[in-house]
N, CA, C and O of each residue as an XYZ file, in Angstrom:
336
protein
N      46.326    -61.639    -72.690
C      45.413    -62.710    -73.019
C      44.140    -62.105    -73.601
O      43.684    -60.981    -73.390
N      43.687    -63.018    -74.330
C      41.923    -62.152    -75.241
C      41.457    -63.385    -75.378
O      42.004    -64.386    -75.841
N      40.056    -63.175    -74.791
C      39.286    -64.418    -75.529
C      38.214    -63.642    -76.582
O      38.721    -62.684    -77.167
N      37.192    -63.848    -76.812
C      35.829    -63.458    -77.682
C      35.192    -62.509    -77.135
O      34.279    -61.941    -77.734
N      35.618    -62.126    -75.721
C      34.750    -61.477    -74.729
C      35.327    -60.166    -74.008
O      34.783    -59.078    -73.822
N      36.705    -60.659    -73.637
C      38.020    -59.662    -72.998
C      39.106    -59.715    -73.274
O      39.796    -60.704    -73.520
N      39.449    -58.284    -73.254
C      41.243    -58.621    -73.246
C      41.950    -58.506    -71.784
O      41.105    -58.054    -71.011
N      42.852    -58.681    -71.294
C      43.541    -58.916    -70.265
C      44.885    -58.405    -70.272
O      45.678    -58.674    -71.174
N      45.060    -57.942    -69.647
C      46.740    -56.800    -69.724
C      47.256    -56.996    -68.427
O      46.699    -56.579    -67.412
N      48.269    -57.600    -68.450
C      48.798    -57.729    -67.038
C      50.134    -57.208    -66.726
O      51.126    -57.636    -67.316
N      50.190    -56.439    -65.960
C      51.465    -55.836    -65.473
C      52.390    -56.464    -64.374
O      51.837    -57.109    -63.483
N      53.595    -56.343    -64.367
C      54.400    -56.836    -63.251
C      55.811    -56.145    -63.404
O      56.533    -55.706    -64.299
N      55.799    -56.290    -62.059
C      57.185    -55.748    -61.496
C      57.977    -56.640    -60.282
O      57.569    -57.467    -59.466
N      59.091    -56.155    -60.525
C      60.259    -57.071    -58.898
C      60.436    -56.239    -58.000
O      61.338    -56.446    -57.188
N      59.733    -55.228    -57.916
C      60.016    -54.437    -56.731
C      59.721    -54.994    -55.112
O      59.795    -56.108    -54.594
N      59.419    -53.880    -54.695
C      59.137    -54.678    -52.910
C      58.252    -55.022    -52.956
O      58.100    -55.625    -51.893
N      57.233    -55.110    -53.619
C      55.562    -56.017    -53.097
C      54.608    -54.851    -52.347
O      54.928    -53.734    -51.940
N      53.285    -55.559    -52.323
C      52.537    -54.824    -51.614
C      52.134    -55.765    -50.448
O      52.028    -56.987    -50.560
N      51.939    -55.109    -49.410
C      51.482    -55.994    -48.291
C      50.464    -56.254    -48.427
O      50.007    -55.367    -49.148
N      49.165    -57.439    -48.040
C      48.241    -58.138    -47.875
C      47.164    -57.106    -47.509
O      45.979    -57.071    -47.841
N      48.032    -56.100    -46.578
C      46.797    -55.499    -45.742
C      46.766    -54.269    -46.402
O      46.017    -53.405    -45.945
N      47.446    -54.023    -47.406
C      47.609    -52.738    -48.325
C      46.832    -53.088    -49.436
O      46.070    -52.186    -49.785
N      46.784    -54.175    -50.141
C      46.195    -54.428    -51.515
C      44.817    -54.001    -52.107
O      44.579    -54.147    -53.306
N      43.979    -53.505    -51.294
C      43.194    -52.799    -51.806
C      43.207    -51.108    -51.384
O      42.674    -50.119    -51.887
N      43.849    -51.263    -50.530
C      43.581    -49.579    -50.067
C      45.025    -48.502    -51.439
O      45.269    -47.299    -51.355
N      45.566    -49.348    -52.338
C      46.909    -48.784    -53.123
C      45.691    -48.279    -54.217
O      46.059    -47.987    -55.355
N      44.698    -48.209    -53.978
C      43.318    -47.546    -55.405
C      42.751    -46.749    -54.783
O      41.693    -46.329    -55.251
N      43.196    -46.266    -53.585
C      42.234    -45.028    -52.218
C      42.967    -44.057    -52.936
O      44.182    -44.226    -53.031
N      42.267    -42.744    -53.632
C      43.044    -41.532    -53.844
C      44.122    -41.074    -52.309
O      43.847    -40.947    -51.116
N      45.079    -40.969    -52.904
C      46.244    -40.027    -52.022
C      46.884    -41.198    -51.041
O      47.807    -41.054    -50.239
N      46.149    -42.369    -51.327
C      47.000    -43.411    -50.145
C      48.837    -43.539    -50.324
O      49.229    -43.252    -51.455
N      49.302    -43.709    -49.892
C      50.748    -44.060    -49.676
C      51.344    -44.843    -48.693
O      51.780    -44.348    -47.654
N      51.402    -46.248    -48.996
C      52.068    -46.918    -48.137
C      53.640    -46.205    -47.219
O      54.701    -45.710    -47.601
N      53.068    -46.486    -45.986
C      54.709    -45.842    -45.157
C      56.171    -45.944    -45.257
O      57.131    -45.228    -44.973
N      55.846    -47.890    -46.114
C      57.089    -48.176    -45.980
C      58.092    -47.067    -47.409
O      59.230    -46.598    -47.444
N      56.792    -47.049    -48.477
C      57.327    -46.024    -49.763
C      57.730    -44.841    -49.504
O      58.567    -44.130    -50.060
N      56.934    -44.652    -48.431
C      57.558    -43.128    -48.322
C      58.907    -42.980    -47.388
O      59.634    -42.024    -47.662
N      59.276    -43.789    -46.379
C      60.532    -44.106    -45.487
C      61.642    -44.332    -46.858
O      62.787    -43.892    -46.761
N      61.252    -44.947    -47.936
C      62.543    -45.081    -49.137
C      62.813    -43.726    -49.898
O      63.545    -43.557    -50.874
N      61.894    -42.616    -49.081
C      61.697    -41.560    -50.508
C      61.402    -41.474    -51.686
O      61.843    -40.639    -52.475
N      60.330    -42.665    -51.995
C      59.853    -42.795    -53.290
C      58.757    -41.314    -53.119
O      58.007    -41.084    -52.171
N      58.938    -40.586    -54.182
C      58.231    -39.410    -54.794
C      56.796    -39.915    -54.955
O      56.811    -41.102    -55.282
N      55.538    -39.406    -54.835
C      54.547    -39.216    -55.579
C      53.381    -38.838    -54.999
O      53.498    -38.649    -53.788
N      52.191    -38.647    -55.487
C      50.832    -38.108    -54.772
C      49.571    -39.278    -54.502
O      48.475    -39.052    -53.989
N      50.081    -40.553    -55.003
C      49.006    -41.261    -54.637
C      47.608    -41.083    -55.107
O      46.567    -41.217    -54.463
N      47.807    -40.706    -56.534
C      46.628    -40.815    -57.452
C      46.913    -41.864    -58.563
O      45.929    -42.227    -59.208
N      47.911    -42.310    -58.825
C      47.705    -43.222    -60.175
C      46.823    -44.037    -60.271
O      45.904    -44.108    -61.086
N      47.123    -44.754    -59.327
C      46.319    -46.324    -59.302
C      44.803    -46.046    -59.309
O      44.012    -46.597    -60.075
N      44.459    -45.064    -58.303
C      43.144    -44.296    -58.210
C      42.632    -43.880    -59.678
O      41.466    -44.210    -59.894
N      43.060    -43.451    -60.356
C      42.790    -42.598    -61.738
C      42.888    -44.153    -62.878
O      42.153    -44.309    -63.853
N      43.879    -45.060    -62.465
C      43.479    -46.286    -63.499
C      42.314    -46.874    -63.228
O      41.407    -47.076    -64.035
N      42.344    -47.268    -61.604
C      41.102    -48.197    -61.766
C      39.500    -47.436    -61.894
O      38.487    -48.023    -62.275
N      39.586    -45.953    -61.459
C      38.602    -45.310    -62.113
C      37.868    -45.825    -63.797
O      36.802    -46.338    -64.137
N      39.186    -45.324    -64.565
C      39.066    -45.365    -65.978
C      38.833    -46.993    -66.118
O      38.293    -47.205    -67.204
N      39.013    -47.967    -65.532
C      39.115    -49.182    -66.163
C      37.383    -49.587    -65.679
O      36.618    -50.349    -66.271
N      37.175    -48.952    -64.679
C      35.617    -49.195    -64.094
C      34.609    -48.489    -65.062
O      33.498    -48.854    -65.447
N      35.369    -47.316    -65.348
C      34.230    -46.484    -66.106
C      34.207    -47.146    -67.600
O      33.305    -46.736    -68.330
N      34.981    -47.997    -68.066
C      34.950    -48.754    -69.119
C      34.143    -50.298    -69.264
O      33.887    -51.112    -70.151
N      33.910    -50.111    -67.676
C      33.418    -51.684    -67.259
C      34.241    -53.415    -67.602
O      34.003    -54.577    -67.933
N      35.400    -52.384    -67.188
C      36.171    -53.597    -66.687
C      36.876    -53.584    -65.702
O      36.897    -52.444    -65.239
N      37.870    -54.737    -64.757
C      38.015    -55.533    -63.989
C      39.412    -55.021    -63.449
O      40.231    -55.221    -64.346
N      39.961    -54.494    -62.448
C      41.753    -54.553    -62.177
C      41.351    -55.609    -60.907
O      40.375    -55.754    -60.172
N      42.615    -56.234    -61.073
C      42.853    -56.528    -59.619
C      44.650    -56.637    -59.339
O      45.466    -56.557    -60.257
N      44.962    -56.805    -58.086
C      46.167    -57.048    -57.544
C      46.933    -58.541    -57.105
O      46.268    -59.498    -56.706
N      48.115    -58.574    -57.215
C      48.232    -60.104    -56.192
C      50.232    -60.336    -56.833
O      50.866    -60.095    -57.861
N      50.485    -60.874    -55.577
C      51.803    -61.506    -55.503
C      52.662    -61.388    -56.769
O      51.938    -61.940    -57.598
N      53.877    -60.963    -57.481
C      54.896    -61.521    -58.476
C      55.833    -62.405    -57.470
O      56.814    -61.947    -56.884
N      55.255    -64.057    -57.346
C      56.635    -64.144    -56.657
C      58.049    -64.635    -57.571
O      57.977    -64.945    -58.760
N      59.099    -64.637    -56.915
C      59.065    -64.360    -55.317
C      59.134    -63.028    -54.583
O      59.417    -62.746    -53.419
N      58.625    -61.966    -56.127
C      58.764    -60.564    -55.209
C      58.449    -59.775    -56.197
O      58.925    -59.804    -57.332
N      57.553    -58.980    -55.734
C      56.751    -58.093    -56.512
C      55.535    -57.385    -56.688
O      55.239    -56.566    -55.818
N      54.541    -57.601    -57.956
C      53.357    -57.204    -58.210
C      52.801    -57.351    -59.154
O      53.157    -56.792    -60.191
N      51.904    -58.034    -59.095
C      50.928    -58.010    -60.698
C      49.759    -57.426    -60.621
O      49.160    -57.549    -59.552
N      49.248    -56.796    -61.499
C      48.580    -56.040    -61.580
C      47.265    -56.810    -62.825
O      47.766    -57.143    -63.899
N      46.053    -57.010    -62.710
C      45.569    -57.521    -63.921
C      44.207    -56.560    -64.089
O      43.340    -56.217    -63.285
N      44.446    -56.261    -65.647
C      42.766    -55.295    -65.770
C      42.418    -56.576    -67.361
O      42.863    -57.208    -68.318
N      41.474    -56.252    -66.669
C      40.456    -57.066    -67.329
C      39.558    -55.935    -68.302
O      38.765    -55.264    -67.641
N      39.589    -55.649    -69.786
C      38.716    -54.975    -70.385
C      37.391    -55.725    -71.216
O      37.615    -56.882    -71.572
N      36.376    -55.300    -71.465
C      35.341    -56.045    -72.546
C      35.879    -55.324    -73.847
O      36.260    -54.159    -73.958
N      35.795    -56.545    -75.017
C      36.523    -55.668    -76.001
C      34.829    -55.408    -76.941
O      33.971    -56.256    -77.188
N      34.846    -53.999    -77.261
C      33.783    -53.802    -78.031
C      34.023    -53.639    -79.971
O      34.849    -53.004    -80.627
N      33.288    -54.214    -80.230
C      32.989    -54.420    -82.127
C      32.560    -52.878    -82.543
O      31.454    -52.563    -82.103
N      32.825    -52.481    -82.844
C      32.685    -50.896    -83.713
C      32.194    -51.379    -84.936
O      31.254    -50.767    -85.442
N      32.887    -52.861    -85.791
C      32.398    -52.824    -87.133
C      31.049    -52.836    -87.505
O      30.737    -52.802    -88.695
């Protein structure tokens, strides 16, 4: 989505979801939900950390919330800037 002001990029997936009580702590460098790691999902728990960094240091917006009936959306919010 873009209006005059932002663009909007939204991501989603059908995977398992994030829990309620996880949804902000999945942007804590090195966090890893338990249940991900009990499936053996691989990783170090910097991505999300390193996006919403970059999307802040750009001065714009992520947030998290529900794909139902199962999933994740992900929304960053950017300001789009005029160069011309």
């Amino acid at each position: 989505m873009k209006n005059d002001h932002v663009a909007e990029l939204r991501i989603t997936d059908n995977g398992l979801g994030i829990d309620d009580r996880e949804k902000q702590k999945v942007f804590d460098r090195f966090y890893r939900t338990e249940r991900i790691q009990k499936l053996g999902i691989k990783g170090y728990g910097l991505g999300l950390s390193l996006v919403k960094a970059i999307v802040l240091q750009s001065g714009g917006t992520i947030s998290i919330s529900d794909n139902e009936p199962r999933g994740t959306v992900f929304t960053i919010s950017l300001p789009i800037i005029d160069i011309s």
